[in-house]
C-alpha positions as CSV (number, residue, x, y, z in Angstrom):
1,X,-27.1,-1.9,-16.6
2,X,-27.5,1.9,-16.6
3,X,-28.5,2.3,-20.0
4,X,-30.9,-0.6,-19.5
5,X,-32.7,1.2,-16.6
6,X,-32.9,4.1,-18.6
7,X,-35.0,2.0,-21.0
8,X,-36.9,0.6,-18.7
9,X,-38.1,4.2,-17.1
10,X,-38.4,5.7,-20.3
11,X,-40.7,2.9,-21.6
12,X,-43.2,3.3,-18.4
13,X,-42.7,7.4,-19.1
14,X,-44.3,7.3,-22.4
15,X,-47.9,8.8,-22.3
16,X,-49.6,6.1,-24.3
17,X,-47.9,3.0,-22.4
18,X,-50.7,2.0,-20.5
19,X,-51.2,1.6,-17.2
20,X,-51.4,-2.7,-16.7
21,X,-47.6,-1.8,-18.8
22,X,-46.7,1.0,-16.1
23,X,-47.5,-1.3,-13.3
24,X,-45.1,-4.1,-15.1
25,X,-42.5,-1.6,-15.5
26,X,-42.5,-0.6,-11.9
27,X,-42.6,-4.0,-10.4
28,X,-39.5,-5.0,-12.6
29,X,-37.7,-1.5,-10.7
30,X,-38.9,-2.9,-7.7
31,X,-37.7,-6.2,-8.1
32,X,-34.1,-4.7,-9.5
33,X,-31.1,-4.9,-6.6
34,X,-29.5,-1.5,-8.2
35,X,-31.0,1.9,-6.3
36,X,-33.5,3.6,-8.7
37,X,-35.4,6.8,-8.6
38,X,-37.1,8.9,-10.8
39,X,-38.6,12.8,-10.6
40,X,-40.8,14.7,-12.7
41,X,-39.2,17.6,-15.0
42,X,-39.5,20.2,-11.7
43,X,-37.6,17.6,-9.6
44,X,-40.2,15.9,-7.7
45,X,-39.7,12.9,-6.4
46,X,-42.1,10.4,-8.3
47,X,-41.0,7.0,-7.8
48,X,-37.9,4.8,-5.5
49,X,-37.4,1.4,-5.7
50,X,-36.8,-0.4,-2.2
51,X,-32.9,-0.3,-3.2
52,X,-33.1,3.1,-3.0
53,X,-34.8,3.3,0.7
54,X,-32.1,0.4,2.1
55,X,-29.2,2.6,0.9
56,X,-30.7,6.0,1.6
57,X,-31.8,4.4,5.0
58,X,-35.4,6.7,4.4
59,X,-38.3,6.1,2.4
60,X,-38.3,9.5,0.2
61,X,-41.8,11.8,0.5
62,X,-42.9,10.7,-2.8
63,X,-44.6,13.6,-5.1
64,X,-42.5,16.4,-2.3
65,X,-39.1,15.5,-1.8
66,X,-36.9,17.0,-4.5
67,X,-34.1,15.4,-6.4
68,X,-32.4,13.4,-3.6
69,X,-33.8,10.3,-1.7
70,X,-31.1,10.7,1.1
71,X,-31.3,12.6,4.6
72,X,-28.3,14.9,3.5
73,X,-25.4,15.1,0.6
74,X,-21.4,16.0,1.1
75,X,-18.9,16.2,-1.6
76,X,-16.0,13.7,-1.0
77,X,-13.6,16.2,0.7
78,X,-16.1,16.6,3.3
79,X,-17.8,20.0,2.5
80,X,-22.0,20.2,2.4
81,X,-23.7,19.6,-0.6
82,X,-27.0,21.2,-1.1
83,X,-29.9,19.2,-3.1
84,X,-30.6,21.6,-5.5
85,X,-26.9,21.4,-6.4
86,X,-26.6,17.5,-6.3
87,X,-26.4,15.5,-9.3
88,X,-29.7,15.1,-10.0
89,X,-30.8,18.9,-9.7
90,X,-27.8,19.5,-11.8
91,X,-29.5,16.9,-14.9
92,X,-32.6,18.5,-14.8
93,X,-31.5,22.0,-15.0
94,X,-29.1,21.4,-17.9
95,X,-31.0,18.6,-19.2
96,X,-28.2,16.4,-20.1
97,X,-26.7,13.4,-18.0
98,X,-24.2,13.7,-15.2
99,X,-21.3,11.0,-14.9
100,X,-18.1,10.3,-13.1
101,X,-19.1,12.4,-10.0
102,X,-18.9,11.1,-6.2
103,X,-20.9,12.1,-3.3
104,X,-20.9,11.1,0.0
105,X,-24.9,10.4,1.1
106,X,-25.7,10.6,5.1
107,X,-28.0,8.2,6.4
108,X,-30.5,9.5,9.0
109,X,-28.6,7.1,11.8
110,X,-25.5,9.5,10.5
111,X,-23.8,6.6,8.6
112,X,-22.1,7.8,5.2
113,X,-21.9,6.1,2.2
114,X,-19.8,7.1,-0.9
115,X,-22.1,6.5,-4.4
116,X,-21.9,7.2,-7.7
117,X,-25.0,8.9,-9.3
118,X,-25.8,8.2,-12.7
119,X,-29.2,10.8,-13.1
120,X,-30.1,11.1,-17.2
121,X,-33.0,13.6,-18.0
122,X,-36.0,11.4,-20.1
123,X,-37.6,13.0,-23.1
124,X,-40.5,12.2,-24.4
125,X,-40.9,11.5,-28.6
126,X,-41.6,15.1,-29.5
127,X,-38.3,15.9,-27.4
128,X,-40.2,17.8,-24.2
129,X,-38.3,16.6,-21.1
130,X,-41.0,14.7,-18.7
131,X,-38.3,13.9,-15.9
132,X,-35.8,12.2,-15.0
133,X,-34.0,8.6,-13.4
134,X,-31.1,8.1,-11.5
135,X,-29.8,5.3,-10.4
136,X,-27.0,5.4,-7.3
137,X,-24.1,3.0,-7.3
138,X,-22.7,2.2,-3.9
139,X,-18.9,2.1,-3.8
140,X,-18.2,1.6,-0.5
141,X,-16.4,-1.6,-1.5
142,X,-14.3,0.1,-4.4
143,X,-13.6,2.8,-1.9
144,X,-12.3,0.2,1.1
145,X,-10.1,-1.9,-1.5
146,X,-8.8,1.8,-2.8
147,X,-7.7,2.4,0.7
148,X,-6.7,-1.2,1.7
149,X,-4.1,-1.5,-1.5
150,X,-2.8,1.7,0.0
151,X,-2.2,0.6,3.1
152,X,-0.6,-2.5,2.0
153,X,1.7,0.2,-0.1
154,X,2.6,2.0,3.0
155,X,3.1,-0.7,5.3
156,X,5.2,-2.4,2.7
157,X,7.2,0.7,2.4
158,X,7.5,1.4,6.1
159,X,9.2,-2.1,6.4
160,X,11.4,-1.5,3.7
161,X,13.0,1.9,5.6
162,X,13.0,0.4,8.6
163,X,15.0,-2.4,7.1
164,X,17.4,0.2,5.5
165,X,17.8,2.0,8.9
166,X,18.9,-1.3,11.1
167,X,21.4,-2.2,7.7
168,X,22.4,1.5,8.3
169,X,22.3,1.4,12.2
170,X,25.6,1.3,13.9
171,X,24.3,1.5,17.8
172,X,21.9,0.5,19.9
173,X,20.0,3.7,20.1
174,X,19.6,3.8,16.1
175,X,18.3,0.3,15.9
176,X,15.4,1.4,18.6
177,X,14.8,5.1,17.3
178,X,14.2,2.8,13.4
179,X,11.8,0.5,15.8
180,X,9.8,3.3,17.1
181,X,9.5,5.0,13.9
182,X,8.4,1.6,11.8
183,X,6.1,0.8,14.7
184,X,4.4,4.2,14.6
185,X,3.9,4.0,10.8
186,X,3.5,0.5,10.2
187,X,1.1,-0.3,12.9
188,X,-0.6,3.0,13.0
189,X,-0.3,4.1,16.6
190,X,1.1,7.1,18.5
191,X,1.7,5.2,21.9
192,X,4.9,2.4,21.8
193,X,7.6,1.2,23.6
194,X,10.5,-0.8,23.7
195,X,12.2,-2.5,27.0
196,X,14.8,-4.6,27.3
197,X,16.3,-7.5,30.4
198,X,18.7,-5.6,31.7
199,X,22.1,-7.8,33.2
200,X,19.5,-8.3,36.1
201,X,17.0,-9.7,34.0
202,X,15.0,-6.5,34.6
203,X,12.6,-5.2,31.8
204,X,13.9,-1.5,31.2
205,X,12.5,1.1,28.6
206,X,14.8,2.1,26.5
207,X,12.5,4.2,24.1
208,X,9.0,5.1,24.3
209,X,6.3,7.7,22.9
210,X,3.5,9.4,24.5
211,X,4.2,7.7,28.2
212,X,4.5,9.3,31.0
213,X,7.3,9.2,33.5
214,X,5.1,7.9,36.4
215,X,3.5,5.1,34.2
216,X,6.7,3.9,32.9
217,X,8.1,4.0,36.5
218,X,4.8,1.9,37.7
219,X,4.9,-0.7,35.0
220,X,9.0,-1.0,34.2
221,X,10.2,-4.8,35.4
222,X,6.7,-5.7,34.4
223,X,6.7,-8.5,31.8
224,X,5.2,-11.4,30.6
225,X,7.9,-13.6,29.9
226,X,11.2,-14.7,31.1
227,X,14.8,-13.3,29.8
228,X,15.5,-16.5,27.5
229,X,11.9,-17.7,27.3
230,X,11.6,-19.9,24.3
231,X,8.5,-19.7,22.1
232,X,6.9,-16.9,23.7
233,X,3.8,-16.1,21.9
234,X,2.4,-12.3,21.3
235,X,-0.3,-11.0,23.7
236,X,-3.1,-8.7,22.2
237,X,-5.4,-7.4,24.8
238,X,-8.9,-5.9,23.4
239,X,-9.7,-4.0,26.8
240,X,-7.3,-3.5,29.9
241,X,-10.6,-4.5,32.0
242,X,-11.5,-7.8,30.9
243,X,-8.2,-9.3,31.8
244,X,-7.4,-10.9,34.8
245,X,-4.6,-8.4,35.9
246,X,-4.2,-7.6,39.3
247,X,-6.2,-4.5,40.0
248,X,-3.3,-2.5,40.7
249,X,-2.0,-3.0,37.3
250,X,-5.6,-2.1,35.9
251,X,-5.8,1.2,37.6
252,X,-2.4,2.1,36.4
253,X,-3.0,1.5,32.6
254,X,-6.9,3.1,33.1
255,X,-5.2,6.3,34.6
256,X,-2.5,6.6,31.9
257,X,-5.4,6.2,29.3
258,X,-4.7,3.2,28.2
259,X,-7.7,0.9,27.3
260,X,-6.0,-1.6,24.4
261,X,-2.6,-2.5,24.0
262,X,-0.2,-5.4,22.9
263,X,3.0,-7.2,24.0
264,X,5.2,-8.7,21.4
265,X,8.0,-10.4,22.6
266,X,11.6,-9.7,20.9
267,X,13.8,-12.6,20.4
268,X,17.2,-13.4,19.4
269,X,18.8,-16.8,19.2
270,X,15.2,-18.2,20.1
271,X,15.0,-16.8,23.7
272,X,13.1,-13.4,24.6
273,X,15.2,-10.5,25.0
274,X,12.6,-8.1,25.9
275,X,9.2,-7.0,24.3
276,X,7.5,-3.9,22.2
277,X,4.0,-2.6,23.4
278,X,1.5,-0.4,21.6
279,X,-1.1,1.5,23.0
280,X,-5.0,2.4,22.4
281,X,-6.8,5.0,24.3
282,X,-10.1,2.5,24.1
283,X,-10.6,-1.2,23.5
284,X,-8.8,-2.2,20.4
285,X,-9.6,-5.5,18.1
286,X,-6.4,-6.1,16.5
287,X,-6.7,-7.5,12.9
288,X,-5.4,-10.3,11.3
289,X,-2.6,-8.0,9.5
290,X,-1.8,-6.2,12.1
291,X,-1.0,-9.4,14.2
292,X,1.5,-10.7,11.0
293,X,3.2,-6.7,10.8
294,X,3.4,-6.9,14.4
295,X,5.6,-10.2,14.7
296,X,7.2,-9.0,11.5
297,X,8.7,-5.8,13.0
298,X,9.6,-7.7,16.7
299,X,12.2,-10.9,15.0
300,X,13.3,-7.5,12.4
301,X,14.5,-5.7,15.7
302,X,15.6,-8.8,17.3
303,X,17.7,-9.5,14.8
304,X,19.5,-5.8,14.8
305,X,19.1,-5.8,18.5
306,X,21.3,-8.8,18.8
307,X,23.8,-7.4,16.2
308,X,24.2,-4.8,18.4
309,X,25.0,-7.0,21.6
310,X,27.5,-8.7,19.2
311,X,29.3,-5.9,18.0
312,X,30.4,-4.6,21.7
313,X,31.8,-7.6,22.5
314,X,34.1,-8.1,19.4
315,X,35.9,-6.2,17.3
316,X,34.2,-4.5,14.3
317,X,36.6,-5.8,11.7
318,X,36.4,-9.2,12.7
319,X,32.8,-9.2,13.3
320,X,31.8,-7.2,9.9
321,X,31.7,-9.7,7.5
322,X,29.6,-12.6,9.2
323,X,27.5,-9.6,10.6
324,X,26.6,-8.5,7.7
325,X,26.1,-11.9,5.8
326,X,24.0,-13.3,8.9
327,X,22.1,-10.1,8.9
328,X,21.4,-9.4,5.4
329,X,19.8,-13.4,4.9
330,X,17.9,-12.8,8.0
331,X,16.2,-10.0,6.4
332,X,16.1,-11.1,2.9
333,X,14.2,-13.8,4.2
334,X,11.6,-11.9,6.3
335,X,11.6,-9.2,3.9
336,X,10.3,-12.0,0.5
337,X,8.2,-13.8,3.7
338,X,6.1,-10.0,3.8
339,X,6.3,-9.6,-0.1
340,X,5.1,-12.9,-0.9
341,X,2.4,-12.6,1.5
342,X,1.3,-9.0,0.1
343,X,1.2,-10.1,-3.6
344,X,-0.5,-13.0,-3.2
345,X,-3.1,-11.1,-1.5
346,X,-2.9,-8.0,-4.6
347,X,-2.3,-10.5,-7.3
348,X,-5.2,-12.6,-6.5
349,X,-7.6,-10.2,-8.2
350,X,-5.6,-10.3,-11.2
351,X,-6.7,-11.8,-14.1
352,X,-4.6,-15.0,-14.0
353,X,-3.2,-15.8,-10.4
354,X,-0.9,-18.2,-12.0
355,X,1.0,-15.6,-14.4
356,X,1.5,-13.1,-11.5
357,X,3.3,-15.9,-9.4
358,X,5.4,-16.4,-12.3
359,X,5.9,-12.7,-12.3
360,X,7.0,-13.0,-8.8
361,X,9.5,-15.7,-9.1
362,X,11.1,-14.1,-11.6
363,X,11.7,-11.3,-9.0
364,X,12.8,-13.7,-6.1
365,X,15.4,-15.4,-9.1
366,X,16.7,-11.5,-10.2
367,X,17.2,-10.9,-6.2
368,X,19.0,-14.2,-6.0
369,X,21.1,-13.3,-8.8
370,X,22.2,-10.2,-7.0
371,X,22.9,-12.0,-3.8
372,X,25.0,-14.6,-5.9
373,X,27.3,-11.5,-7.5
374,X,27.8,-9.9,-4.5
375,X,28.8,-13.2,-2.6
376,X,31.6,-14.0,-5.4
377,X,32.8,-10.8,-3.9
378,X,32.9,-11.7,0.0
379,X,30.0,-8.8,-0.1
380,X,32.4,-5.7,-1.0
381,X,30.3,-4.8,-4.1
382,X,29.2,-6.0,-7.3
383,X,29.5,-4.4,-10.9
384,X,27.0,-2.4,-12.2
385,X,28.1,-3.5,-15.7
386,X,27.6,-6.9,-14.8
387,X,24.1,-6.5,-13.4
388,X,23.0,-5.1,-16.2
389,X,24.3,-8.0,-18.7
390,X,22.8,-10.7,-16.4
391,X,19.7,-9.7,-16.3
392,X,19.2,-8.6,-20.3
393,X,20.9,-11.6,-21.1
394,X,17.9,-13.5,-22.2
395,X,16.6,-11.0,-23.5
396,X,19.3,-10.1,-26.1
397,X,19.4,-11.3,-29.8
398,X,21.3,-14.0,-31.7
399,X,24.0,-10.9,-33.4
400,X,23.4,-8.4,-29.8
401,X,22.4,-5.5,-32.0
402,X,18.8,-5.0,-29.7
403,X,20.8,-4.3,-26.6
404,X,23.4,-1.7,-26.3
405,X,25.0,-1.0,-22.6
406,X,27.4,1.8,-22.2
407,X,28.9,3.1,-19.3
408,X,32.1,3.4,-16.8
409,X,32.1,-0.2,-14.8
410,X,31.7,0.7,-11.3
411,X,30.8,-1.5,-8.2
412,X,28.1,-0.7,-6.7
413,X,28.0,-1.4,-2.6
414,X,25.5,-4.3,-1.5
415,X,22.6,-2.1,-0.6
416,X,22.6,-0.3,-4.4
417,X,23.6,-3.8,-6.0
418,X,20.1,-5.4,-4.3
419,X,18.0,-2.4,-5.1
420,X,19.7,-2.1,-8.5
421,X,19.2,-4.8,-9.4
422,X,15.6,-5.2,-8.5
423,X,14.9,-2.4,-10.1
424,X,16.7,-3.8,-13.9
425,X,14.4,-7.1,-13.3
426,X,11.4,-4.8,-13.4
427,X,12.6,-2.4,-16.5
428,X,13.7,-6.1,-18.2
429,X,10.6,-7.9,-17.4
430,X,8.5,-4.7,-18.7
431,X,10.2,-4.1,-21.6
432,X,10.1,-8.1,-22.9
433,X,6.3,-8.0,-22.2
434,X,5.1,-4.5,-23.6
435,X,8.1,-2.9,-24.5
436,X,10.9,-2.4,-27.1
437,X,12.1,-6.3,-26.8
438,X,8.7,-7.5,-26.9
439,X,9.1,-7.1,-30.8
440,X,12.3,-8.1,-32.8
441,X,12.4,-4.3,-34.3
442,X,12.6,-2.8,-30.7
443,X,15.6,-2.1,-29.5
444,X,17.2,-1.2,-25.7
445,X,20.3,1.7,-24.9
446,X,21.4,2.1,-21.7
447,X,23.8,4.9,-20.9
448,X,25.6,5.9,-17.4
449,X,28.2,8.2,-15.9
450,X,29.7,9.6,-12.9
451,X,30.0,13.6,-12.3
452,X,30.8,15.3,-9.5
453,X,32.8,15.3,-6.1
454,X,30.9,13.2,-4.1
455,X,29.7,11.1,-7.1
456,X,26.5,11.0,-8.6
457,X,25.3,8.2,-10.9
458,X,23.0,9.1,-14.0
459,X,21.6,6.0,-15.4
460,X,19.1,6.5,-18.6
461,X,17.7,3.5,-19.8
462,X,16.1,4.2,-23.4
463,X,13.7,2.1,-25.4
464,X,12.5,2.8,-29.0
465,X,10.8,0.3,-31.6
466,X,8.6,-1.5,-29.8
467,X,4.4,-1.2,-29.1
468,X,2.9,2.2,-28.4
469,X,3.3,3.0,-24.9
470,X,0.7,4.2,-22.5
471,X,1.1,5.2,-19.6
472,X,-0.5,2.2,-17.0
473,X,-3.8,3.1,-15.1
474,X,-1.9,2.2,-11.8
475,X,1.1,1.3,-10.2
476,X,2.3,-2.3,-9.6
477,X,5.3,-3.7,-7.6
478,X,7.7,-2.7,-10.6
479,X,6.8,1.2,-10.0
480,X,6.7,1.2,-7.0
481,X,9.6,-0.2,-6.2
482,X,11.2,2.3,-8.8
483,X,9.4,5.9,-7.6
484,X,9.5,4.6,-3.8
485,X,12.3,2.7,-2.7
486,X,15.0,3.2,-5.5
487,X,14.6,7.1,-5.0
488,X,14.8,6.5,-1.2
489,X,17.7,4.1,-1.2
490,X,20.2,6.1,-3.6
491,X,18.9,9.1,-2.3
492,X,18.5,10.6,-6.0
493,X,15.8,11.4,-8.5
494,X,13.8,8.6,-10.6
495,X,12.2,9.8,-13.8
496,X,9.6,7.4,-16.0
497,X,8.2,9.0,-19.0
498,X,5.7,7.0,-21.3
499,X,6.6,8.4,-24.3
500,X,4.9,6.9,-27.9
501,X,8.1,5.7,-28.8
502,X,8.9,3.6,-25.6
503,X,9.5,3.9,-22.2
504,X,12.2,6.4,-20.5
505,X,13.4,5.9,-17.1
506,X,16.4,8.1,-15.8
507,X,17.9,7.1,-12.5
508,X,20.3,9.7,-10.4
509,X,22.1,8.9,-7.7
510,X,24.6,9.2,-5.2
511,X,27.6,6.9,-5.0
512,X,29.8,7.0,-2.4
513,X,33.4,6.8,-2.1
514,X,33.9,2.9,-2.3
515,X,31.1,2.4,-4.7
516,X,32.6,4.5,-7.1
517,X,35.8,2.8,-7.5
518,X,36.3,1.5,-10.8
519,X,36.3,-2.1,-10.8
C-alpha cells in the first residue's frame, strides 16, 4: 500500500500532469482510509487527506505547518520529539526514506497514539527533489495485542509460582503470604486481604497489604456470606457509593480510600471458608479476565487453605500421601482449566486453529504420561531415563540409531518429573516438526550427569542433521515454559542456542537428596 501511495503522489507531482489529472489524484488520497500527507522540498505542508486530520485530531495549516500534521511528537520512551527532527524532517534533509521508526503523536485533547511513519522524499524525472509523502500507520492495535499477550504471559506465570509455593507450603502462613503475593501480581493491585471464619464463625484477617489498623478493625466480622455457604458467588463493586451499604460502612471504605473493590469467596469442600478482597483507590470496572483470574486464585487457596486445616488434625505421615495426590489433581485440573483457556485465546490468531489444538493435546497427553509414571510409583518419583524414552518413543527409528540417551538413571521427585517432562514434550514435539527428527538424516543425543554435593543435574540435549535452524521471531508456550518455569522450578540455568546445525538446549539443575538416588 505504501509503495502504491507513493505512485500515486508522485504521479500528481509531475509538472506536466495536468491539472483535471491532479484533481483525480487528490480525490483518490482523499477517498483512501490510510493517513497521507505530502510537503514541498522545504517541508511545507502541501496537502493531508481527511485520514490524516481524524488521526492527528487537527486539520494541518496547509502551505505553513512544517513536516508534521500532529499537535506534538514523543519518541516511544516518553522523551520530546521536535518536528524538525521527526521522520519526515529527517527524509527531506537526507533525501532518502525513513522506515521501521515509532513515534508517539499527541492529539490536541492530549490523547497519544503510537504510529509508524513511512515519509519517502519524491523526485522529479531529471532527479531534483520536489517534496515529499508520508503516510502514518496507526498501531495502536499491534501495540494493545503486544501488551495483552504479555499480560497473559505474566499472569500465566504468576499462577504457576503461586501453585509451586502452596505444593511447597507447609503452614498456614505460607499458603496466605503465596496468596498475597499471586493476588498482587496476578490481578494487578497493591491493596488485598485475606480473612478467614474463625471457630466463632468470625471473619478475621489473617494477611493484608496497604490497610490500615483502624479500617481493618472497622470492617473485620464484616462478610457477605455465611461460614459453609454453598455456591456463593463473587461480588465486584465498580464504586463503594452506588451500593446500597449502610452509610456507615460507606464512610469507612471512603475514608480508607477505597472507591472499588471485590469479594471473592474461598471455598473448600463446597462451603465458604472465608473470602479475598482487592482494593481501588477510585471506581474500578473489573474485566472479564480479571473476573476468571480472580475465582482462579480463590478455589487455588481454598484448596491449600483446607490442606492446611487437614494437616493439624492428623498426623503428617498418614496424611502425606492422599494430601498430596488430592492436591496435586486439584491443581492439575485448574492449572490445564487456565492453560486451555489462554491458548485458545493465543492460538486463535494462528494460522490453523485446528493444528494448534492438536499441539495442545499433545501437551495435556505428555502431562498425563507423567502423572501415569509417577502414580506407578505411589508418587515417590519417577525416572528421568524413563521420561525421556516415553516421550521420544515415537519418534525413534525402526534400528534406534536417530536417538541416543545417555546418562545415570535417577528419579526425579514429582514436582521435576511434571516440569521435566513437559519440558521433553516441547524439545520432542519441536524437533519432529522443524528439527533433527523431522528428516531421516537428523539425528538426537541426549547426555546427563550429577556433580557436586548437593547435586546438580546438567542435561544437554543435542540435535544435528536436520533443517537449518533459525532462531523463532517469538516465543510460544514451548519457550516459555523452558526459559520461565523450568529455570524457576529447578532453580538452575536453561540455555537454547539456535545453532545452523540444530537446536541446543542445556538444562542445570539442582537435585535434592531423594531425587538423586539412583533408581
Amino acid at each position: 500500500m505504501i509503495k502504491a501511495v507513493e505512485a500515486l503522489v508522485a504521479g500528481f507531482s509531475e509538472p506536466d500532469t495536468s491539472k483535471a489529472e491532479q484533481t483525480s489524484f487528490r480525490e483518490l488520497l482523499e477517498m483512501l482510509p490510510a493517513a497521507v500527507y505530502t510537503t514541498d522540498p522545504a517541508g511545507n505542508i502541501t496537502f493531508c487527506n481527511r485520514a490524516a486530520i481524524e488521526l492527528a485530531g487537527r486539520a494541518p495549516d496547509i502551505g505553513r505547518d512544517q513536516w508534521c500534521v500532529t499537535f506534538r511528537l514523543f519518541r516511544p520512551d516518553g522523551t520530546r520529539l521536535p518536528h524538525d527532527q521527526c521522520p519526515m524532517a529527517i527524509a527531506l534533509r537526507e533525501k532518502r526514506p525513513v522506515r521501521d521508526v515509532e513515534i508517539m503523536a499527541e492529539r490536541p485533547d492530549g490523547q497519544l497514539v503510537p504510529v509508524m511513519p513511512f515519509p519517502t522524499p519524491l523526485f522529479d524525472r531529471s532527479g531534483v527533489m520536489v517534496g515529499a509523502v508520508n503516510v502514518l500507520v496507526d498501531i495502536s492495535k499491534l501495540k494493545a495485542a503486544e501488551r495483552a499477550e504479555a499480560r497473559r504471559a505474566d499472569e500465566q506465570a504468576a499462577l504457576y509460582q503461586f501453585t509451586d509455593r502452596l505444593y511447597r507450603a507447609t503452614s498456614m502462613r505460607d499458603a496466605v503470604d503465596a496468596a498475597m503475593d499471586a493476588i498482587a501480581s496476578a490481578l494487578l493491585v497493591e491493596r488485598a486481604s485475606i480473612l478467614l471464619f474463625d471457630e466463632g464463625g468470625v471473619a478475621r484477617f489473617v494477611g493484608w497489604r496497604g490497610l490500615s489498623e483502624s479500617y481493618r478493625a472497622a470492617v473485620e466480622g464484616h462478610c457477605p456470606w455465611k461460614p459453609g455457604e454453598r455456591n456463593a458467588q463473587p461480588i465486584f463493586v465498580t464504586d463503594i457509593d452506588l451500593t446500597d451499604e449502610a452509610e456507615t460502612i460507606k464512610r469507612v471504605v471512603r475514608g480508607e480510600g477505597i472507591r472499588g473493590l471485590a469479594f471473592i469467596p474461598l471455598t473448600a469442600n463446597g462451603g465458604v471458608i472465608g473470602k479475598f478482597m482487592t482494593y481501588y483507590e477510585t471506581a474500578h470496572i473489573f474485566s472479564d479476565d480479571e473476573r476468571a483470574l480472580a475465582v482462579t486464585l480463590a478455589r487455588q487457596l481454598g484448596f491449600a487453605l483446607e490442606r492446611q486445616r487437614i494437616e493439624t488434625d492428623r498426623k503428617r505421615a498418614e496424611a502425606q500421601r492422599d494430601l498430596l495426590v488430592a492436591e496435586l489433581s486439584h491443581r492439575v485440573k485448574n492449572t490445564l482449566a487456565t492453560v486451555i483457556s489462554i491458548a485458545r485465546q493465543s492460538f486463535a490468531k494462528g494460522p490453523s486453529l485446528e493444528h494448534a489444538l492438536k499441539s495442545f493435546d499433545g501437551r495435556l497427553r505428555a502431562l498425563a504420561h507423567t502423572h501415569n509414571r509417577l502414580a506407578e510409583s505411589n508418587w515417590e518419583g519417577a525416572s528421568l531415563h524413563r521420561l525421556l524414552a516415553n516421550e521420544l518413543a515415537p519418534y525413534r527409528a525402526t534400528d534406534g540409531n536417530n536417538i541416543e540417551i545417555n546418562g545415570p538413571d535417577i528419579r526425579l521427585d514429582p514436582r521435576r518429573a511434571v516440569v521435566l517432562g513437559m519440558a521433553f514434550h516441547e524439545l520432542a514435539t519441536n524437533a519432529a516438526k522443524y528439527g533433527a527428527l523431522s528428516s531421516k538424516n537428523g539425528c538426537l543425543a541426549i547426555d546427563w550427569r550429577v556433580e557436586g554435593e548437593p547435586r546438580e543435574l546438567h542435561l544437554d540435549w543435542i540435535e544435528r542433521g536436520g533443517p537449518a535452524v533459525q532462531r523463532p521471531q517469538r516465543s510460544g508456550f514451548g519457550r516459555l515454559l523452558l526459559e520461565r518455569a523450568l529455570r524457576a522450578d529447578l532453580q538452575g540455568h536453561v540455555e537454547l542456542k539456535f545453532a545452523p546445525g540444530g537446536l541446543q538446549c542445556s538444562i542445570t539443575g539442582a537435585l535434592d537428596d531423594r531425587s538423586s538416588n539412583r533408581v
